[in-house]
C-alpha positions as semicolon CSV with decimal commas, in nm:
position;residue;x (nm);y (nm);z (nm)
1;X;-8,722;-6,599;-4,672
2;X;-8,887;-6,274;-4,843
3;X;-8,996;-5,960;-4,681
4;X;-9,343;-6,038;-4,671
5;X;-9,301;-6,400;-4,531
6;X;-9,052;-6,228;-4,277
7;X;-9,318;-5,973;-4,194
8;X;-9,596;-6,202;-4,170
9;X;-9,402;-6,446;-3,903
10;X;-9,372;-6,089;-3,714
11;X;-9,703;-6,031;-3,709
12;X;-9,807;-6,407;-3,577
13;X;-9,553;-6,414;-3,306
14;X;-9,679;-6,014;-3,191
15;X;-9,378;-5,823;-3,214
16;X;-9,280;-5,550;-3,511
17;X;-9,076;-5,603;-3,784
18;X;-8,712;-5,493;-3,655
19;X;-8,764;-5,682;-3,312
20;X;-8,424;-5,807;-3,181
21;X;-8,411;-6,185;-3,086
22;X;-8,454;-6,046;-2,722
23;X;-8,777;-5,944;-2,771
24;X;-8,915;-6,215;-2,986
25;X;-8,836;-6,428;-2,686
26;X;-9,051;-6,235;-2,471
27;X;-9,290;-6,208;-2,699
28;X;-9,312;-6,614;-2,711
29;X;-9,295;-6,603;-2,324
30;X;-9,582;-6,404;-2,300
31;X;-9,773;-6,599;-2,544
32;X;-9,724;-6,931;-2,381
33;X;-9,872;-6,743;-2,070
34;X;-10,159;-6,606;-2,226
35;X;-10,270;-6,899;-2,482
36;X;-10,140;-7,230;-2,291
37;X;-10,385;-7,509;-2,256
38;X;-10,331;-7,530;-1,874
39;X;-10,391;-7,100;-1,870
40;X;-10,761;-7,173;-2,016
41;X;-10,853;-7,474;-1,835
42;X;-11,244;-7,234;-1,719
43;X;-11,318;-7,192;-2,109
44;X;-11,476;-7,407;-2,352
45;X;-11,324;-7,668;-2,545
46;X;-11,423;-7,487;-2,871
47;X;-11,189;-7,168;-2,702
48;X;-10,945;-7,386;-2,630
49;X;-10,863;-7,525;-2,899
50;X;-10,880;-7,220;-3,104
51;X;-10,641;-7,093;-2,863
52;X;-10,422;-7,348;-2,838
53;X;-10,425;-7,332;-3,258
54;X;-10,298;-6,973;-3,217
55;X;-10,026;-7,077;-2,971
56;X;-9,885;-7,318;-3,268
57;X;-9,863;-7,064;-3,527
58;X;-9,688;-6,816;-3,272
59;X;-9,441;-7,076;-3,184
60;X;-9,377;-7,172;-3,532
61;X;-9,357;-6,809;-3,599
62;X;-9,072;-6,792;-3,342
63;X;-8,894;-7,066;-3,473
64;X;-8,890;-6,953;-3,819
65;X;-8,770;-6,585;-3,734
66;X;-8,485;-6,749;-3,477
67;X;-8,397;-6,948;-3,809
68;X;-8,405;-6,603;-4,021
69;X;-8,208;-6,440;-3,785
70;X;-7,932;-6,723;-3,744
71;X;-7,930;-6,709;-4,122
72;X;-7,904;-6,328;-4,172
73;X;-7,599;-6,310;-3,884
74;X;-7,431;-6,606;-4,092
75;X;-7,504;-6,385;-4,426
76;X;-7,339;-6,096;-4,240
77;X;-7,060;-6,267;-4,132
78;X;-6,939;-6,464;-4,474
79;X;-6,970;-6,090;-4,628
80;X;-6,709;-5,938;-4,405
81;X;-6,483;-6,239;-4,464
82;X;-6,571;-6,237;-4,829
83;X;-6,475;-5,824;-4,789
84;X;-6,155;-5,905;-4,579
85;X;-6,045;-6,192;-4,847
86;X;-6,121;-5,948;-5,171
87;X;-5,910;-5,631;-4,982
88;X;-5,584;-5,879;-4,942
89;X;-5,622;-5,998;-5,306
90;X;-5,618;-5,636;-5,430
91;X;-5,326;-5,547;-5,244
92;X;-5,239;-5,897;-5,425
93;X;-5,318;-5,782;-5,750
94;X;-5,181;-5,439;-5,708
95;X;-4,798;-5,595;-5,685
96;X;-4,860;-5,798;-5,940
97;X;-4,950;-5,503;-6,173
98;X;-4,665;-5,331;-6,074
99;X;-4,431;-5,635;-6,187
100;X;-4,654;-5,724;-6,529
101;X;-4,583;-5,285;-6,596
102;X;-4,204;-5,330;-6,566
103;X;-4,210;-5,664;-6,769
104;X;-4,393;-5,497;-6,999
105;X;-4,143;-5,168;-7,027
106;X;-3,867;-5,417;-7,113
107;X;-4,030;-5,644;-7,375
108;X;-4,192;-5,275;-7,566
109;X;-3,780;-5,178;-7,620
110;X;-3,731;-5,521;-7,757
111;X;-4,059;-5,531;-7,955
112;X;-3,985;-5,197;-8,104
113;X;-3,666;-5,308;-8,279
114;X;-3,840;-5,620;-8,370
115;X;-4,125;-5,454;-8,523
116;X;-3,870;-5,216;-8,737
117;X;-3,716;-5,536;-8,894
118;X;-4,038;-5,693;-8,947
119;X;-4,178;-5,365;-9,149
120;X;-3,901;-5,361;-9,383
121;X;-3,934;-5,751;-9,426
122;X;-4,343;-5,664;-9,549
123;X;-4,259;-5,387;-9,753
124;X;-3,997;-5,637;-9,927
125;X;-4,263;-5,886;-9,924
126;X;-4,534;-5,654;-10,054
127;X;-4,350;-5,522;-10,374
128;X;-4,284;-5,892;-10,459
129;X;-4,656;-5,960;-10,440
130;X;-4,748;-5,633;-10,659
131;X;-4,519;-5,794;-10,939
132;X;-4,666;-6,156;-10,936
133;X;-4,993;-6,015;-10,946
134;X;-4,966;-5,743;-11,207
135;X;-4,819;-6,079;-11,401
136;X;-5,123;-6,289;-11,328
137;X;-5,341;-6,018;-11,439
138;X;-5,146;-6,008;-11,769
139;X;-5,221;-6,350;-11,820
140;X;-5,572;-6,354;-11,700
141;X;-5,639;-6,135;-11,958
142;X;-5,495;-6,320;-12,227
143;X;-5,675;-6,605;-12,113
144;X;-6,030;-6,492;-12,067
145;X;-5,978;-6,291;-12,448
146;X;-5,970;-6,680;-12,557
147;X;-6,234;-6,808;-12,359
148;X;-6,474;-6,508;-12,489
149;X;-6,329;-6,669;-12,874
150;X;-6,451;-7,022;-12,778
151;X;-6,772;-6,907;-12,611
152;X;-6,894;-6,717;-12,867
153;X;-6,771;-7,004;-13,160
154;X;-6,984;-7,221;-12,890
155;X;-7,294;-7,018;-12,905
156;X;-7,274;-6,943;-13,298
157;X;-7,274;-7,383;-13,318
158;X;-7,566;-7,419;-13,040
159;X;-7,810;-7,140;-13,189
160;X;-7,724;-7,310;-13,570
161;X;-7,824;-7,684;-13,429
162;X;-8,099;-7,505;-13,223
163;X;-8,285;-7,326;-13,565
164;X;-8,228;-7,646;-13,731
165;X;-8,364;-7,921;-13,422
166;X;-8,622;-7,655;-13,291
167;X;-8,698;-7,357;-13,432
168;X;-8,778;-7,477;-13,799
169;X;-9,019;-7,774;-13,696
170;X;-9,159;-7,529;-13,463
171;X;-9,209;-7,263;-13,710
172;X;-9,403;-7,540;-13,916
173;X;-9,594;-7,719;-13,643
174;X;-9,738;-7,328;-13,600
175;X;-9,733;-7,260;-13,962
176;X;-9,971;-7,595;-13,982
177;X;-10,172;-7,525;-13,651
178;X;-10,236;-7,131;-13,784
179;X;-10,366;-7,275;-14,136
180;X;-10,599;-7,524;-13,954
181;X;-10,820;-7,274;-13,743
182;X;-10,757;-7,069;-14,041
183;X;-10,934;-7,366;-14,257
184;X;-11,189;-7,465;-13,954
185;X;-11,274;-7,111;-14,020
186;X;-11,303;-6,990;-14,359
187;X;-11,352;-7,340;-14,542
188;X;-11,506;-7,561;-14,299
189;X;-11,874;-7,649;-14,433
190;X;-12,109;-7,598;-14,113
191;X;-12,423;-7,818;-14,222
192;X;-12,730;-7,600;-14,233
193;X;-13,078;-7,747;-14,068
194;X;-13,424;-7,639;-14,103
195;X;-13,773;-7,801;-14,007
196;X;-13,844;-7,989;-14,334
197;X;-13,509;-8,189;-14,309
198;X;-13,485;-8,246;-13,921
199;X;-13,690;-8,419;-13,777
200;X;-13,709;-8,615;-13,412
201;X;-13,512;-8,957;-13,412
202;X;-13,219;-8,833;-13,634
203;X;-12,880;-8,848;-13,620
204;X;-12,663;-8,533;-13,752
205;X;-12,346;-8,439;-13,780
206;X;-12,236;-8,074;-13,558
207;X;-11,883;-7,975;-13,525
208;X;-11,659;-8,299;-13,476
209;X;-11,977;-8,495;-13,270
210;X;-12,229;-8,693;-13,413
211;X;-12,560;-8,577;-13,213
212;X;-12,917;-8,728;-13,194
213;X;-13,209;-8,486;-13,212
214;X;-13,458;-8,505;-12,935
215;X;-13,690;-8,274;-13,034
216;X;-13,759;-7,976;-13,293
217;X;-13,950;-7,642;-13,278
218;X;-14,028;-7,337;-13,504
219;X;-13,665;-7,241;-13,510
220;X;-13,478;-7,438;-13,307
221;X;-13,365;-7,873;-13,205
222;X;-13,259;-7,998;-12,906
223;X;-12,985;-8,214;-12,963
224;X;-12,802;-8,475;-12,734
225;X;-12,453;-8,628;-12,754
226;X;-12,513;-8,957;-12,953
227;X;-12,128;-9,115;-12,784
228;X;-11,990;-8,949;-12,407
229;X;-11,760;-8,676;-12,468
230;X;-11,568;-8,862;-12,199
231;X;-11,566;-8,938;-11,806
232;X;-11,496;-8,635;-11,518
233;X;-11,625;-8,589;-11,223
234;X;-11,954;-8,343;-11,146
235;X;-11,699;-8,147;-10,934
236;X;-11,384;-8,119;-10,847
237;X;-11,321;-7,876;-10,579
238;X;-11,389;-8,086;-10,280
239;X;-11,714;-7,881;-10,160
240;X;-12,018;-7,984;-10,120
241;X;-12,115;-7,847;-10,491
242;X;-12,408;-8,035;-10,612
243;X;-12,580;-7,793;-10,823
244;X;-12,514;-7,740;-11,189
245;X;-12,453;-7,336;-11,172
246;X;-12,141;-7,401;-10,966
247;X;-12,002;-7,730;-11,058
248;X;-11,685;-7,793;-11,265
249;X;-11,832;-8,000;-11,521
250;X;-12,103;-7,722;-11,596
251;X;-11,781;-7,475;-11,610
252;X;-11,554;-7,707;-11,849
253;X;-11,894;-7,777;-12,116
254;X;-11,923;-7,409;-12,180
255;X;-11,554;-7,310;-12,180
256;X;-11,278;-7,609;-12,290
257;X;-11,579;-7,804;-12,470
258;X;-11,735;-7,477;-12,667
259;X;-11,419;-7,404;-12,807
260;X;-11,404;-7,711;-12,987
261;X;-11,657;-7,533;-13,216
262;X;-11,571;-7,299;-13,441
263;X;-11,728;-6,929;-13,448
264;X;-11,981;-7,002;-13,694
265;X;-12,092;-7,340;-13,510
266;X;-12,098;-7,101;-13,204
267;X;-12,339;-6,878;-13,335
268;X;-12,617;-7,169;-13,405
269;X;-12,565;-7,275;-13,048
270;X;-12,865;-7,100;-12,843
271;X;-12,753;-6,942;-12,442
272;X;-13,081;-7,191;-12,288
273;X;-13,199;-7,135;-11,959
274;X;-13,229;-7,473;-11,782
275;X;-13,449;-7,586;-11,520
276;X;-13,291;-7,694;-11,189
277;X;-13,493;-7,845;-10,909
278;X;-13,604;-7,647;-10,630
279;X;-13,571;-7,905;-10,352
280;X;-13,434;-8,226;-10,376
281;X;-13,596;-8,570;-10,152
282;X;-13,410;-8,898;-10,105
283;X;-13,692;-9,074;-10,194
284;X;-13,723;-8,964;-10,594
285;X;-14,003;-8,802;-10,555
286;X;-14,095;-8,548;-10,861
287;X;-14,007;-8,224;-10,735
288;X;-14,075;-7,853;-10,795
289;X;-13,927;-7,668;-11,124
290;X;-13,771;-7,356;-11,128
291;X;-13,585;-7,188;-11,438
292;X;-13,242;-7,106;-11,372
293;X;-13,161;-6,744;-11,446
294;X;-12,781;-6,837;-11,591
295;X;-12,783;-6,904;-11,941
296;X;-12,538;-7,175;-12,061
297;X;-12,453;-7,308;-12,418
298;X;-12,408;-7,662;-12,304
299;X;-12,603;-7,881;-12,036
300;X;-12,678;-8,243;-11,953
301;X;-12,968;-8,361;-11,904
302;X;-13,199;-8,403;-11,597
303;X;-13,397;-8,733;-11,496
304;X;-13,738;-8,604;-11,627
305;X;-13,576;-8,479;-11,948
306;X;-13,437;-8,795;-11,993
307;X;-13,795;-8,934;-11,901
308;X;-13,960;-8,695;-12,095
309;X;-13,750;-8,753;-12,427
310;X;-13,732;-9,128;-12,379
311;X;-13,395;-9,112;-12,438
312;X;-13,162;-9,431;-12,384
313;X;-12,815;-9,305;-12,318
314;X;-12,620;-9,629;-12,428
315;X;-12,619;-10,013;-12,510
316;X;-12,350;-10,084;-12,328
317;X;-12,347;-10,055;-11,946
318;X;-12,244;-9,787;-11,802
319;X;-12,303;-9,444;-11,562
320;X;-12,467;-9,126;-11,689
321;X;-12,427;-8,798;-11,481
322;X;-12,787;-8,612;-11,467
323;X;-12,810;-8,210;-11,403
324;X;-13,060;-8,265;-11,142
325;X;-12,839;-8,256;-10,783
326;X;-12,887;-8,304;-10,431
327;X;-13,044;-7,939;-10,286
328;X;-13,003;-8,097;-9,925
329;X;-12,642;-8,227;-9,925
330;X;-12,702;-8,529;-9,899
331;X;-12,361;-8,690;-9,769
332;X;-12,252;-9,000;-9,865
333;X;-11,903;-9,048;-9,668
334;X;-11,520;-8,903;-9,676
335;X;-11,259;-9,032;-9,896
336;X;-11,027;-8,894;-9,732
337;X;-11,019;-8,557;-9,927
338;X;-11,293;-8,453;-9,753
339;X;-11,673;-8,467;-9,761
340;X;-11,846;-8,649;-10,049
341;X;-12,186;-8,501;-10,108
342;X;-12,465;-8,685;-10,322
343;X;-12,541;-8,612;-10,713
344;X;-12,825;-8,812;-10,917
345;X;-12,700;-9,008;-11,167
346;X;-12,879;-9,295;-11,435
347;X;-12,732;-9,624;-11,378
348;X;-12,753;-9,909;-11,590
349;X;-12,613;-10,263;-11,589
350;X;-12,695;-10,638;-11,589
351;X;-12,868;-10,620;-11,201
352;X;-13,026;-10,296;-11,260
353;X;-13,146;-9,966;-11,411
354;X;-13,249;-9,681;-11,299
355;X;-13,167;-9,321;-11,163
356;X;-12,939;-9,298;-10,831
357;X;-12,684;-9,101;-10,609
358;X;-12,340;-9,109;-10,621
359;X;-11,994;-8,874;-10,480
360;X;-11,961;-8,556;-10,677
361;X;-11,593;-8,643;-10,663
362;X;-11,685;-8,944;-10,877
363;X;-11,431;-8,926;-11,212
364;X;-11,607;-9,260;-11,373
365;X;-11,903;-9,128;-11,503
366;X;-12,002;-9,059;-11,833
367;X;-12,091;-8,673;-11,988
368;X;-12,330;-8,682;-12,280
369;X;-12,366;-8,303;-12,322
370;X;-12,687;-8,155;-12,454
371;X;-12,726;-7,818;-12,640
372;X;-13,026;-7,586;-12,870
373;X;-12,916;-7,575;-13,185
374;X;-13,079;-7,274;-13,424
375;X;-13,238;-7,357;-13,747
């Protein structure tokens, strides 16, 4: 029992902390006087019983500090036996030390000799060491002299084999990579266009693509992909990107896929500002235009381009990512990777045709790239 517990049974039973049992017991003799049920027999039952309650805890209160008590005078008692019993084993202890300290005095005269013999039995034993090892060293030496010798015969044979495996085809697969940008450059023939020879409907040749021209102004052609430049997904990071500034594929056509072209093809390709819809409807609705203020070399095209331009992507079937994306996130499920949110693209195949959405995660779709090209 704590302090506080010990103190609080003090103050139910009415008597101060450092009562002796004597007075506890009075105290619970005057309590059962003053609070006993057959002492309050004129008062009301509510009374009563409320005093009668108070008579419980004070009794309880008594037994618990009788129990404290008992156990506190039992404490006392084991720690003067446990005081007696630790006095008689020092006295114990103290004879013993006195015999271990004359044990000890004997077996120091007999270790010192001991210890003389054994000193001049290491210094023996030390010398004899000194010499093997001043021996080994002599003929470490000798040995890792030869092993330098064969290492260095080793690395003269590997760096021969590795000029003649490595080095030389690499110095030609360069030599040959060098004198093809050098050739794209300086002797590739970049057609040349102007209005009289262009003209909507054709098919011309730009770079390593063979493109089909949509339509032709004062100074400049729109021209379209005639084949896909291959299947990727509209984007790849696994956010709910569905418009074309921030997508991936947007980001690969005017980086890895403008490269492709040489500098002078890069010149004739106009920076365009495409239009991007304003606000996107699940029900195809034609929505609001707005010009995009980022310029980009390369773009695909959107639903009512394709509309506009009557263009017909392919014979075969197939799907054709548009630019035009979903401004309201439309979501479409999780794949696991996280959220899939809708993009439009044109679908065509033997049940149907027709524009639709689909997971910007999608990697099965085709990208026909479209571009200005400056007469």
């Amino acid at each position: 029992m704590n302090e506080s517990e010990y103190k609080k049974h003090c103050n139910d039973l009415g008597v101060s902390p450092d009562a002796s049992l004597a007075e506890m017991k009075a105290a619970r003799k005057v309590n059962n006087i003053k609070w006993h049920p057959d002492k309050n027999i004129d008062r009301s039952k509510e009374e009563r019983d409320k005093r009668e309650n108070q008579l419980k805890i004070a009794n309880n209160a008594f037994d618990e500090l009788v129990a404290e008590l008992e156990r506190r005078a039992e404490q006392e008692r084991l720690k003067q036996e446990w005081a007696r019993k630790e006095k008689e084993q020092r006295e114990r202890d103290a004879a013993a030390e006195r015999a271990r300290w004359a044990a000890e005095q004997r077996a120091r005269a007999t270790e010192t000799a001991r210890q003389a013999e054994r000193e001049w039995r290491a210094e023996q034993a030390r010398r004899e060491r000194e010499r093997q090892e001043a021996e080994q060293r002599e003929r470490d030496e000798v040995a890792a002299k030869k092993a330098k010798e064969v290492a260095k015969l080793k690395r003269a044979k590997f760096i021969k084999r590795f000029v003649i495996s490595v080095a030389i085809p690499a110095l030609v697969l360069l030599t040959a990579v060098i004198s093809f940008f050098i050739y794209q450059e300086c002797f590739h023939q970049v057609p040349t266009f102007d209005n009289a020879n262009l003209a909507v409907g054709d098919t011309v040749k730009f770079g390593y693509y063979t493109w089909d021209v949509l339509e032709v102004e004062k100074n400049k052609a729109l021209l379209l992909a005639s084949e896909s430049v291959g299947k990727r997904s509209y984007d790849t990071t696994k956010l709910d990107v569905t418009s074309w500034k921030f997508c991936t594929l947007q980001k690969w056509l005017n980086s890895v896929f403008l490269v492709r072209f040489n500098n002078k093809e890069r010149e004739m390709i106009i920076q365009t500002k495409v239009e991007r819809p304003l606000k996107r409807i699940i029900d195809f609705d034609s929505p609001p235009w707005v010009e995009d203020t980022y310029y980009y070399s390369f773009f695909i095209l959107s639903y009512n381009e394709m509309e506009m331009y009557n263009v017909s992507f392919m014979e075969q079937d197939g799907n054709i990512w548009l630019r035009t994306g979903n401004e309201d996130n439309i979501y479409t499920g999780n794949t696991g990777n996280g959220l899939n949110y809708a993009v439009e693209f044109y679908c065509k195949n033997n049940s149907e045709e027709g524009r639709k959405y689909n997971s910007n995660f999608n990697d099965k779709f085709e990208v026909y790239p479209a571009f200005w090209l400056q007469l």
